[in-house]
C-alpha positions as CSV (number, residue, x, y, z in Angstrom):
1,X,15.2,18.0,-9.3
2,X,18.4,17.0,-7.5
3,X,21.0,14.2,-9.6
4,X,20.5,11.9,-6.8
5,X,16.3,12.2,-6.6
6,X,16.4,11.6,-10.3
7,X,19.0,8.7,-9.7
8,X,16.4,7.4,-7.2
9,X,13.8,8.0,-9.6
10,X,14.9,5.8,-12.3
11,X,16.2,3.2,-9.9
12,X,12.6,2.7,-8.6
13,X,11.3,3.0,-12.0
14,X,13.8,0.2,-13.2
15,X,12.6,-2.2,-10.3
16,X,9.0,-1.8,-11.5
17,X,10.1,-3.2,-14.9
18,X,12.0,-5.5,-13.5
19,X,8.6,-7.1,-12.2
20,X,7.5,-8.0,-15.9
21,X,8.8,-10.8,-18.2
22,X,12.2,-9.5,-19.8
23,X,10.6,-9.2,-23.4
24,X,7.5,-7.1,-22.2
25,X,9.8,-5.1,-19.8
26,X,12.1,-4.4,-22.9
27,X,8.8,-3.5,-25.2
28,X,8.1,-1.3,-22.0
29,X,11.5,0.7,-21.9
30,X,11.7,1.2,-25.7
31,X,7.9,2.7,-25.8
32,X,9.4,4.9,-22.8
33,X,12.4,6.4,-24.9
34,X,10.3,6.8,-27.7
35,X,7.5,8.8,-26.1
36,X,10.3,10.9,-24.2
37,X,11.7,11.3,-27.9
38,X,8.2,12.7,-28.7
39,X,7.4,14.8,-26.0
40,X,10.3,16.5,-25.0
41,X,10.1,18.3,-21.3
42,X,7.2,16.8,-20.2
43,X,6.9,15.1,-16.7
44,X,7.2,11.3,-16.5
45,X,4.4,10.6,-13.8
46,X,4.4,6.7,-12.3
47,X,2.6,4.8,-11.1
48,X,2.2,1.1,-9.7
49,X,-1.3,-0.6,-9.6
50,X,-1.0,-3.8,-7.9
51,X,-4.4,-4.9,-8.3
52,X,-4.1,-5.1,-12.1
53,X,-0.4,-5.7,-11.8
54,X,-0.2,-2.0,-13.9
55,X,2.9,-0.2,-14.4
56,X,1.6,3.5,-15.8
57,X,3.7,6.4,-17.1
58,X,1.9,9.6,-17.5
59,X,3.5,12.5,-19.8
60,X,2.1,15.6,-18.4
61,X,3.2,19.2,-18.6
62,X,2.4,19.4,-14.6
63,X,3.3,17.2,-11.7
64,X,-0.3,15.3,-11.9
65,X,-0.6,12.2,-13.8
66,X,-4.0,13.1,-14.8
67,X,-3.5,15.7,-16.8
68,X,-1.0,13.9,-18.9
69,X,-1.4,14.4,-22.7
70,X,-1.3,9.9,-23.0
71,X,0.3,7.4,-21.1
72,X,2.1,3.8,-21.6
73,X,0.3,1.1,-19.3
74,X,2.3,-2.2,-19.0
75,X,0.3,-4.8,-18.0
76,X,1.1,-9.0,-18.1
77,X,-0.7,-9.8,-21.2
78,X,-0.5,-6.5,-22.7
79,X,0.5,-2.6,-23.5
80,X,-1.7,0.0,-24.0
81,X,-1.0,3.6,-25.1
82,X,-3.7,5.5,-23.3
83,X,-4.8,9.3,-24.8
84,X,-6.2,11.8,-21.6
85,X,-8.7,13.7,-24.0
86,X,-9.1,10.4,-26.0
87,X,-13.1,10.7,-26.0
88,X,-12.2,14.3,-27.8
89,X,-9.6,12.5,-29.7
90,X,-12.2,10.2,-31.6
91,X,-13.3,12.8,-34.5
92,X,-9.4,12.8,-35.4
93,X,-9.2,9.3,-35.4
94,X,-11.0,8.0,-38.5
95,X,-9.2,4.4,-38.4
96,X,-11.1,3.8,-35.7
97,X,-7.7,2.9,-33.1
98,X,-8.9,4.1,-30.0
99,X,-10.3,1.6,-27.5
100,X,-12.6,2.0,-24.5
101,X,-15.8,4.1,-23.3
102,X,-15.1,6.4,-20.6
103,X,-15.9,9.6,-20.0
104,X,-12.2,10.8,-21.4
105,X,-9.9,8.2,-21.3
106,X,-9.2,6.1,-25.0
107,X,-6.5,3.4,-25.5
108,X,-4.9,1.5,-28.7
109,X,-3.1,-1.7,-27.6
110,X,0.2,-1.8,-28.8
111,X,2.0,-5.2,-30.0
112,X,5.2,-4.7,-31.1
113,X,6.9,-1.2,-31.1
114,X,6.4,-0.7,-34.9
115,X,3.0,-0.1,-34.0
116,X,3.6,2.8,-31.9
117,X,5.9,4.1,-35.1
118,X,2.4,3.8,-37.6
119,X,1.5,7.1,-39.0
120,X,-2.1,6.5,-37.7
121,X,-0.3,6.9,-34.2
122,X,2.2,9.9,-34.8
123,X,-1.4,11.5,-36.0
124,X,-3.0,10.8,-32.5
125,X,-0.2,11.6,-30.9
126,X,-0.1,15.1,-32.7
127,X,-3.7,15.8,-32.5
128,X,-3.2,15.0,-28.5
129,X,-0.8,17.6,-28.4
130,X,-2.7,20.4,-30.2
131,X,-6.0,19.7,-28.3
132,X,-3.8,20.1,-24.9
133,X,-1.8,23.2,-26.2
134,X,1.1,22.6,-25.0
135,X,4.4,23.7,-26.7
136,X,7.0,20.7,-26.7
137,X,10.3,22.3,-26.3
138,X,13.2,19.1,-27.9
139,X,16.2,21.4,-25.7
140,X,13.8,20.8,-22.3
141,X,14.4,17.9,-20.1
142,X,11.3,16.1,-18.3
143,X,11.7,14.4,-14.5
144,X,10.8,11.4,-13.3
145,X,7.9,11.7,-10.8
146,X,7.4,8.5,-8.7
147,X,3.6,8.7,-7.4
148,X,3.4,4.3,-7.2
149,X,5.2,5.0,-3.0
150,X,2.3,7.3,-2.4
151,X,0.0,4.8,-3.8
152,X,1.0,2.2,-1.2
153,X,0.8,5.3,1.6
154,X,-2.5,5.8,0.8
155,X,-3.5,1.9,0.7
156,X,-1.8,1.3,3.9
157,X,-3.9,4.1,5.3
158,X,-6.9,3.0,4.0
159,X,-6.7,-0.6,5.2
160,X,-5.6,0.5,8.8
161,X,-9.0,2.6,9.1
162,X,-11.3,0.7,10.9
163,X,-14.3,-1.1,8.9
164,X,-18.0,1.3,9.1
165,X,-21.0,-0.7,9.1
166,X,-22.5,2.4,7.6
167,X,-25.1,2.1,9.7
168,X,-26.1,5.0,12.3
169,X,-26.6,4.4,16.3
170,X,-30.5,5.2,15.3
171,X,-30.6,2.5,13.0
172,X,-28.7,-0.2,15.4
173,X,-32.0,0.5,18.0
């Protein structure tokens, strides 16, 4: 990636913290180095939902968000550390930290950064590493992939097509 595209990349990720109250924004940016710290190499993939008023950074080993290894979610009220193969995750998580029911997808809310520091976490965080096989190289530096202006693309798209009844010409007869 070019200086300036990473430049760009950072400026636009700075402005999406900037949207959150300072204190959260600064929780948000510390969880960031850490994770950076702890997966070294892999791709920073972002993304903005507005609906939920989401900021989401994805550490993958590829360009797509959704093979990321976890991700940070900011969110007004609240940060979550999300795990990719979390469902999978569950048998090495006998403290019982990760949240949710989908398919794949766990969480543990974080409250305070010391949380993301609790050995309970680093063992998580290790275990999500191992099941994904990937080989964190500490001399390797990750990019910054801004997929939140594709997002609003794709909205703007979608809003422009014109509404379908979903009903046939047969059925209007």
């Amino acid at each position: 990636m070019s200086e300036e595209r990473a430049t760009n990349a950072e400026t636009l990720l700075a402005s999406y913290f900037a949207q959150y109250e300072p204190a959260k924004a600064e929780f948000g940016k510390a969880l960031r180095a850490k994770l950076r710290d702890r997966l070294p190499g892999l791709f920073e993939v972002v993304y903005v939902y507005a609906t939920q008023n989401a900021l989401v950074i994805s550490y993958s080993p590829t360009e797509n968000g959704y093979e990321g290894l976890c991700s940070i979610g900011l969110y007004p009220r609240s940060v979550k550390l999300f795990f990719g193969q979390g469902a999978l995750l569950s048998k090495s998580d006998p403290d019982k930290l990760l949240q949710g029911r989908g398919k794949t997808v766990r969480h543990v809310v974080l409250n305070s950064l010391a949380d993301f520091d609790r050995a309970e976490i680093r063992a998580l965080m290790a275990a999500a590493v191992k099941l994904a096989k990937v080989r964190l190289d500490a001399t390797a530096r990750g990019s910054v992939i801004i997929k939140a202006e594709a997002q609003k693309r794709r909205a703007a798209k979608k809003a422009a097509r014109p509404a379908s009844t979903g009903r046939t010409a047969k059925a209007r007869r």
